[in-house]
N, C-alpha and C positions, 0 to 999 in steps of 0.2 A: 593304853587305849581305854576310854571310858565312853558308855552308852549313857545315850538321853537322859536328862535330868528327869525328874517324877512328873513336873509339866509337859515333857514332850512327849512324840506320838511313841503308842507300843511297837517293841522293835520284834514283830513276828518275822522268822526267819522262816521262806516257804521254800520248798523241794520244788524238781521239777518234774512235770508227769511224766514227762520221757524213761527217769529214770525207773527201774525195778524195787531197789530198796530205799525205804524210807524209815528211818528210826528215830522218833522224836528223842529232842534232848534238854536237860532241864539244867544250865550251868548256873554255876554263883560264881566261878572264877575261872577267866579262860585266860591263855600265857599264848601270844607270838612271840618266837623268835625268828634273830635275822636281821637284817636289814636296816642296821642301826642300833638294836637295841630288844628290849623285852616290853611288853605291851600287856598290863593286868588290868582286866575288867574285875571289878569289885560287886557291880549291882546283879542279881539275879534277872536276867534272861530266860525268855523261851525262845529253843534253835530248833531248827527240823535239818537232820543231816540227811545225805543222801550219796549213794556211790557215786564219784566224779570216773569219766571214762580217761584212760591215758591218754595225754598228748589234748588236754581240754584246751578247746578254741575260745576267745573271749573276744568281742566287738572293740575298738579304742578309739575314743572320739576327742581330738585334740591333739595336742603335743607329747602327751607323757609320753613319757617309756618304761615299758612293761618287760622286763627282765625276771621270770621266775620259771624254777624248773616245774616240767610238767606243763605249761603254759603252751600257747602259742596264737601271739595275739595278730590281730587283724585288722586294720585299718577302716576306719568307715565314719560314714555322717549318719546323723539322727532322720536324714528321708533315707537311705537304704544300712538299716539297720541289720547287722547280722544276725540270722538265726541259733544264736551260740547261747549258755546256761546265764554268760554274764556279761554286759557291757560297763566299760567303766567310760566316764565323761569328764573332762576336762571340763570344768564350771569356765573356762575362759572361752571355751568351744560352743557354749550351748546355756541358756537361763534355767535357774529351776524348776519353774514352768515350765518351759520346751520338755524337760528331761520327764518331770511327772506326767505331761500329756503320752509321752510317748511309752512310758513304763504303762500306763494305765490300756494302750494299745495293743501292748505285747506282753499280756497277766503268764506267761512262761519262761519269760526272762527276766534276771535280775539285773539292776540297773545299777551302778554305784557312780554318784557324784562326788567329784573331786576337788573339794574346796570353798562347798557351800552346804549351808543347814538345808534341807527337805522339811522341816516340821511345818505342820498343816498341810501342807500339798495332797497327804489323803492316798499315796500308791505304798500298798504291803510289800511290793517287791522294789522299791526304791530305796538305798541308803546314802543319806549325806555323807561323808566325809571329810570333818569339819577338823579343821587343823586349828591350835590355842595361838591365835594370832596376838593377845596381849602377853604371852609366852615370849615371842617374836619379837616384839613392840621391848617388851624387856631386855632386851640380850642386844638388841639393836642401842636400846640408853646405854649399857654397859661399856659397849664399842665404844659410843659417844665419850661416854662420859673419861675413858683410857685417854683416849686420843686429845678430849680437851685439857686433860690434864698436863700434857706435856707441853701446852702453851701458856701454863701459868695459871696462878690459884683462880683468878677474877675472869677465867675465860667465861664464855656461851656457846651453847649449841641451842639450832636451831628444827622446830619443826614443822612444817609448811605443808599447808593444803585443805581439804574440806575441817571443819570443826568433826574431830575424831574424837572426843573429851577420854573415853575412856582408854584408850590406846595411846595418846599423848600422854595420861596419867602413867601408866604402864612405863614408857619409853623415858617419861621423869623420874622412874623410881630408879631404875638401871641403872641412869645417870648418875642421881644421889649417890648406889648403892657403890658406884666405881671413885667416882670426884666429888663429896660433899660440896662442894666449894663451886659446884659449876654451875650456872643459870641457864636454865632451860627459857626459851624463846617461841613464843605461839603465835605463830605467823600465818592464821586463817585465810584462805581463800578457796574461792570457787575451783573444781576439778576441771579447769580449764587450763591447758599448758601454757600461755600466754599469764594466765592470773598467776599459776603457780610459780613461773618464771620471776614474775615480779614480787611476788611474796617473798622467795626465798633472794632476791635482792635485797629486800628491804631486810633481811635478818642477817645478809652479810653488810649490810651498811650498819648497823647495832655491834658490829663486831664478833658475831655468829663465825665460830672455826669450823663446824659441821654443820651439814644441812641434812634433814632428815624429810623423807616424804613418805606416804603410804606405797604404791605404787604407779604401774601404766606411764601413758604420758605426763602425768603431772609428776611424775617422781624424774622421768625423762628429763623436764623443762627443770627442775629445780637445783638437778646433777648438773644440766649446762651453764647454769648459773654459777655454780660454786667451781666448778672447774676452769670456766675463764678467772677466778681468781684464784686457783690454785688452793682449793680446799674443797678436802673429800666429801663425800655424798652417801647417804643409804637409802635405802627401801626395804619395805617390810618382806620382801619379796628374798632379798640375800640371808634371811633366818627361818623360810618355809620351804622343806622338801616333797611337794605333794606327791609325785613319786613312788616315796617312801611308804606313804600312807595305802595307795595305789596299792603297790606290792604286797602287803600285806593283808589287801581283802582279797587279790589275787590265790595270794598264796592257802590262804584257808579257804578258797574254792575248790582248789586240786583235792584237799580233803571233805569237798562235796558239804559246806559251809558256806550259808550267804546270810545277809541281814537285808535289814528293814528299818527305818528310822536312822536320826542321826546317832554316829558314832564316831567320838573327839579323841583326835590323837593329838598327843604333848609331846616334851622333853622326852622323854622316858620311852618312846617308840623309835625313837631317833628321825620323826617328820619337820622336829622343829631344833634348830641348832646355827651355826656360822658356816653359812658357804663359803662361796670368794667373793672376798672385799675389794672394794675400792684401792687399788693400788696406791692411792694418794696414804692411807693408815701405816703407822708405822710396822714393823715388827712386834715390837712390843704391846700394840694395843689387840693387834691381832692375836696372838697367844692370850693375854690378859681374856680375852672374850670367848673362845675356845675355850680357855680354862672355867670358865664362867656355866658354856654350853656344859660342860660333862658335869657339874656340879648339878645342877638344874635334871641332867638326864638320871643320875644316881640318888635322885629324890631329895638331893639339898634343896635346903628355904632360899628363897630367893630374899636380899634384903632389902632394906630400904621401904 
């Protein structure tokens, strides 16, 4: 887990008043474990810890699920916010905007969004948490590029949807790094399921044996695409465990730990790796990609 680059906002971590003790802390290198993996911040931090009470209550806005001991999480929307040390937000639940207005409403709670940067937004008790989606985008080519390879040296895969440049780059390298030999296909269109649909047509009529999409509905339309011809589909979404991420600002809350500013989990946290695939993937491309995920989490170079 790594914090803000030197451009972005400082990550003051503030206590809560309620609590009794508060003991500022000056870290250069903080270790999670758990929950996939080990998570080392390298850059120097200022934290303010504080005593968490047992059995700490936490507000959950969205989908995730919050499985940590000590915990006990609470369901709720951002108009009736729980009065608890920390709410975490589902980014698919609520905009960074919404989440900043609302942290800046309630300066006694800590906020952690889940899946999106905060920088600029301007709230000390707000933290993004930003998952290395060109990470994702990578281990997604990888899959690609396994699975194209069992259809012969001169295959394509394909990837459909808004102009992503930098994340399509990411998702080519994977590819390279698994099938030299594969062509990667950029199949632009509007985030519109209907455009997507026909984009990722037009990259199986090229002869595209994967289809690749970002997510949401367009990754939806792009999967229905390829599966009426009987070839598999991803989204960026089957290589991010936000979750995972979740848990682990969770869990350094019980020890009365909260942030401020974005903080990016990788490989290496276990937030970013191979869920479940596409059933359409063989066996083999699926292990091949796994194998790929724990190289990437054990600090291997990614190639290509």
């Amino acid at each position: 887990m790594q914090r803000g680059g030197p451009d972005g906002p400082p990550l003051t971590h503030l206590g809560l008043p309620s609590m009794r003790r508060v003991v500022p802390v000056l870290a250069s290198v903080l270790v999670l474990s758990g929950c996939g993996g080990a998570a080392r911040d390298t850059a120097t931090t200022t934290a303010t810890r504080t005593t968490a009470p047992s059995g700490l209550r936490i507000g959950v806005i969205g989908s995730l699920t919050i499985d940590v001991p000590g915990i006990v999480p609470r369901r709720e929307t951002l108009a009736r916010i729980a009065d608890d040390p920390l709410v975490i937000v589902d980014s698919h639940a609520a905009s960074p905007t919404a989440v900043a207005d609302a942290a800046r409403a309630h300066p006694t709670i800590h906020f952690a969004l889940v899946g999106a940067s905060v920088k600029g937004l301007h709230a000390p008790n707000l933290a993004g948490l930003v998952l290395k989606e060109e990470d994702a985008a990578y281990l997604a080519g990888v899959t690609a590029g396994l699975s194209a390879a069992e259809s012969g040296a001169a295959a394509r895969v394909a990837w459909v949807g808004p102009e992503e440049r930098a994340l399509a780059a990411a998702f080519g390298r994977g590819v390279h790094a698994a099938a030299p030999g594969v062509a990667v296909l950029h199949q632009w269109s509007r985030s519109v399921p209907a455009r997507c649909k026909e984009a990722a047509l037009t990259g199986l009529g090229r002869s595209a044996v994967v289809v690749m999409a970002h997510g949401g509905l367009c990754a939806a339309a792009a999967a229905s695409a390829a599966h009426e011809q009987n070839v598999p589909a991803l989204a960026l979404g089957d290589f991010l465990f936000p979750a995972v991420a979740a848990g682990l600002v969770a869990r350094e809350a019980v020890s009365g730990v909260f942030h401020g500013g974005d903080v990016v989990f990788g490989p290496q946290t276990g937030a970013i790796g191979v869920g479940s695939l596409d059933p359409l993937f063989s066996a083999a491309a699926v292990a091949g990609a796994r194998a790929a995920a724990q190289d990437l989490a054990s600090g291997g170079r990614k190639a290509g």
